[in-house]
C-alpha positions in Angstrom: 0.0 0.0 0.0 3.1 2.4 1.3 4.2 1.2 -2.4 1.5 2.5 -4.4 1.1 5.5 -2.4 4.6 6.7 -3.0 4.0 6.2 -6.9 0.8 8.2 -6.9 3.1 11.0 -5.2 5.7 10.9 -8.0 2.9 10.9 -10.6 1.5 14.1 -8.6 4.8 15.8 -8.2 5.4 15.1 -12.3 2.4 16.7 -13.4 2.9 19.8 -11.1 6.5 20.0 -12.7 5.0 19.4 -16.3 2.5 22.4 -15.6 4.9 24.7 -14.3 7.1 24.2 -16.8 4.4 24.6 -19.0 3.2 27.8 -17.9 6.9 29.5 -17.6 7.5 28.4 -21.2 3.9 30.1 -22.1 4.7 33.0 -19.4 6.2 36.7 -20.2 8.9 36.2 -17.3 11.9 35.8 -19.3 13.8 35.9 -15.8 11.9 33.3 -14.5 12.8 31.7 -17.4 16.1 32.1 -17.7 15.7 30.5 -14.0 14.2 27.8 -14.5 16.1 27.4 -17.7 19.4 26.7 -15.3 17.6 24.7 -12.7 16.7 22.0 -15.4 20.1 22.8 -16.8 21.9 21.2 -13.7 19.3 18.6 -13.6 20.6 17.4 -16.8 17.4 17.8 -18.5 18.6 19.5 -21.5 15.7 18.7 -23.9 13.6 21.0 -22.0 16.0 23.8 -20.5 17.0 23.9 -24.6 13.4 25.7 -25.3 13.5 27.8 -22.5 16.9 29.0 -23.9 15.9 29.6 -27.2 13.4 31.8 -25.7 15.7 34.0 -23.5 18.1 33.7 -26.2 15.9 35.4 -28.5 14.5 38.0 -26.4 17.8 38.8 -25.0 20.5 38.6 -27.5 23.4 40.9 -26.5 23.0 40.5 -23.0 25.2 37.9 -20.3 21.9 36.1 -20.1 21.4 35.9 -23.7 25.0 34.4 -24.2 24.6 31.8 -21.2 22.2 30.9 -22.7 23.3 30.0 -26.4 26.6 29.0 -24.8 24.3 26.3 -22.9 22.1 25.4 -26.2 24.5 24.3 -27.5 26.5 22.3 -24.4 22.6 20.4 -23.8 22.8 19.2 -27.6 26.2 18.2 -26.8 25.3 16.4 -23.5 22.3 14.8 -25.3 24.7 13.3 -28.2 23.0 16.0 -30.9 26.5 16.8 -32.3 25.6 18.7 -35.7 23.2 20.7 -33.6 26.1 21.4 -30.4 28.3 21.5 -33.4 26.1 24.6 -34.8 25.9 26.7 -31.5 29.4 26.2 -30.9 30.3 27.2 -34.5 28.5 30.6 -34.3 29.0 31.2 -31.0 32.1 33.6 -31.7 30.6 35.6 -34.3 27.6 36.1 -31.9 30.0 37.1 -28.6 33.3 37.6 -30.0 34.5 39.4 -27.1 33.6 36.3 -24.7 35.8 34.2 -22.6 34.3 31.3 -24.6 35.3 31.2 -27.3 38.5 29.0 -27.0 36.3 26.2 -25.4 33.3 26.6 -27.7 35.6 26.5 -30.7 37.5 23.3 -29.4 33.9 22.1 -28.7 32.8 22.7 -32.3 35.5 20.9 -33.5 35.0 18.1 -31.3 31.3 17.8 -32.6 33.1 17.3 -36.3 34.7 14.6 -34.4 31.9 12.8 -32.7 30.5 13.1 -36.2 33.3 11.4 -38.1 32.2 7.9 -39.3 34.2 4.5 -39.0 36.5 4.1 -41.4 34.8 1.9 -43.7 32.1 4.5 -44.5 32.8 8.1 -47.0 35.4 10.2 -44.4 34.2 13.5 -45.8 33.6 14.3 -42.1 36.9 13.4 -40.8 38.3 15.8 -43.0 36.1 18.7 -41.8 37.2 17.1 -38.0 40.8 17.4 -38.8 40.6 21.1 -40.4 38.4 21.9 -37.8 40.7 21.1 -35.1 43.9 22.8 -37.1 41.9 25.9 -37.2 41.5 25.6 -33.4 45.7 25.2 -33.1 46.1 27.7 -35.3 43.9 30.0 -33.2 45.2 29.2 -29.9 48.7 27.6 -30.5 49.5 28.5 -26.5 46.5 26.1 -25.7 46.5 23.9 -23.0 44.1 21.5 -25.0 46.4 21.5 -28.4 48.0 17.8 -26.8 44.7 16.7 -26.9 43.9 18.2 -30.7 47.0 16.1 -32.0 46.1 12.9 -30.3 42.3 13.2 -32.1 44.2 14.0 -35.2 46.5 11.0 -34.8 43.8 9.1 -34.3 41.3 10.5 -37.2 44.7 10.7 -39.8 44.8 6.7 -38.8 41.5 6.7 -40.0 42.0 7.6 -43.0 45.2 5.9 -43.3 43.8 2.9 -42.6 40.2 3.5 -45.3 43.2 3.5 -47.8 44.9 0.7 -47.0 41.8 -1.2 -46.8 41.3 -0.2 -50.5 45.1 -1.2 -51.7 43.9 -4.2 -50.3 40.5 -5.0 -51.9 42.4 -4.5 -55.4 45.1 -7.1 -54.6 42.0 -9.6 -53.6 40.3 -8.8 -57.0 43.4 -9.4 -58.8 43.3 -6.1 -60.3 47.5 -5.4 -60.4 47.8 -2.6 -62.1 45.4 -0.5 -59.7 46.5 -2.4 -56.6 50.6 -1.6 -57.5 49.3 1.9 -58.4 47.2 2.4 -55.4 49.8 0.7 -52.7 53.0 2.8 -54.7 50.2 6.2 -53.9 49.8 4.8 -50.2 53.3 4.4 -49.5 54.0 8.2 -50.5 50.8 10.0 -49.0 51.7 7.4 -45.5 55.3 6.7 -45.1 55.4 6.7 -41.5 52.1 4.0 -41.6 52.3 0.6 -39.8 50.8 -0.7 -42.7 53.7 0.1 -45.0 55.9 -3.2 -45.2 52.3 -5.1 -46.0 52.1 -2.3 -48.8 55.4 -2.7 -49.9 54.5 -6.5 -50.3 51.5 -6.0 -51.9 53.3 -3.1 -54.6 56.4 -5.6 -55.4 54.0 -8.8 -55.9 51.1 -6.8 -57.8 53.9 -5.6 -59.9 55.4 -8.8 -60.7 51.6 -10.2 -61.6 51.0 -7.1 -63.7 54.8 -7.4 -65.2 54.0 -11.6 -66.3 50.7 -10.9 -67.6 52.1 -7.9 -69.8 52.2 -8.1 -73.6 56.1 -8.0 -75.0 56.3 -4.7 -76.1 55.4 -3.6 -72.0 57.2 -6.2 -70.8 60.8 -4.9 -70.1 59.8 -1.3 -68.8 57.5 -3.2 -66.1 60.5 -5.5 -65.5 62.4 -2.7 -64.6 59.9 -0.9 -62.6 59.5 -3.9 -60.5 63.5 -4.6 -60.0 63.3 -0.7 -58.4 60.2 -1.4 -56.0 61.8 -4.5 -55.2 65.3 -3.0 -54.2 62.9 0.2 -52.2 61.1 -2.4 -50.4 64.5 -4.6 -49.2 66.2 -1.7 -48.5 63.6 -0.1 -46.2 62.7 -3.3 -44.9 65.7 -5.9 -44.8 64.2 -8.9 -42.5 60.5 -8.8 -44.1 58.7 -11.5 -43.3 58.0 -12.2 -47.3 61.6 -11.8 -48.0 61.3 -15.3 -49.4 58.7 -14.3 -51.5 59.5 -11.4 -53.0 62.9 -12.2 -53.5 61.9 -15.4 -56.3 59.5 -12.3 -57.9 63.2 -10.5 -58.0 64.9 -13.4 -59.2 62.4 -14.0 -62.0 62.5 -10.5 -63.7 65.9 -10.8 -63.4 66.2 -13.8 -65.9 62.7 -12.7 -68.1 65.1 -9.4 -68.2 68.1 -11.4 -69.7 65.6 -13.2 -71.8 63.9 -10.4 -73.6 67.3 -8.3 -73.9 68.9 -11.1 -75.8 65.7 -11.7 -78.0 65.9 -8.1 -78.4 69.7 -8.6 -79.7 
């Protein structure tokens, strides 16, 4: 009975909250507002402190409420996983209140947002990029920040991202058997990544695709791709002298050498 009492309480209380809440948001009291606006801030309800706001926000633009107020519209989207909507109040915070002590926090924050949007690495990474720009414009900005450690581990981590979509890629053309545009595609990796972890499986994959793509050439190609083989060969054992596909790769060197020898005395 104690039970059932206690919940018709709660439902009482709820109700009584729901109406005044109702009432400010219908109400001319834009202090009360403001208020209440905090109150349900700190509760972590930010779904309904977000339209009380809006409101303040909007009658009271220019003023410190005003700017608490869009500063905390857009920290309640955050809090409530909304990032392109946090991402959005943060982003135009600074234009709004450029003289506020803010705005090195709100335009970290905004660029964090671009983060929490950033999709795994299987998926298009036109949002990583806006992540990573976003968070060199905040270095740029504040280069004596305390939080520019924390902007180049993020861009570590979203620069492995994309690092790793194009590995992934180098390696979906080897499965197909496609040499020409996995050698092309592993040679573009190892350039635009040459500090990657992935590079001696590149390397592998740009010396074998090469020697598929060299054997399956008609004559007249034949000796150029030889060559060009023989050289990513020679990079890939010099950069990496105890590779695991040593073995491997060196028959693949072995083999162009005598097709080389071949053609030249055909040639002759």
């Amino acid at each position: 009975m104690k039970h059932v009492f206690f919940i018709i309480l709660l439902a009482i209380a709820f109700l009584q909250s729901c109406s005044n809440y109702n009432s400010v948001v219908r109400s001319d009291d834009f202090d009360r507002k403001f208020e209440l606006a905090n109150e349900l801030y700190e509760r972590k309800q930010y779904i309904r402190c977000i339209a009380l706001y809006e409101q303040v926000y909007q009658r009271m633009p220019k003023t410190g409420q005003g700017e608490i107020a869009y500063y905390r519209i857009g920290k309640s989207y955050f809090a409530e996983k909304d990032y392109y909507m946090g991402g959005y109040y943060f982003s135009t915070f600074p234009e709004k209140f450029p003289s506020s002590v803010k705005n090195e926090e709100v335009m970290f924050l905004s660029a964090l947002c671009a983060v929490k949007n950033s999709p795994e690495y299987s998926l298009d990474q036109n949002e990583t990029e806006l992540a990573l720009n976003d968070l060199q414009m905040f270095i740029n900005r504040y280069p004596g920040s305390v939080l520019i450690d924390t902007c180049n581990v993020i861009m570590d981590g979203l620069r492995f991202k994309l690092e790793k979509k194009d590995f992934e890629s180098v390696k979906l053309y080897a499965k197909m058997e496609n040499y020409k545009s996995a050698a092309t595609s592993a040679e573009v990796f190892i350039a635009q990544f040459p500090k990657s972890t992935f590079k001696e499986e590149a390397y592998y994959i740009l010396v074998k695709n090469s020697y598929f793509l060299t054997i399956n050439s008609i004559e007249s190609k034949k000796i150029e791709r030889i060559e060009k083989t023989i050289e990513r060969y020679l990079n890939f054992v010099t950069e990496f002298p105890q590779t695991t596909y040593r073995k491997e790769i060196d028959s693949y060197h072995e083999k162009m050498k005598a097709e080389l020898i071949n053609l030249t005395k055909t040639q002759n």
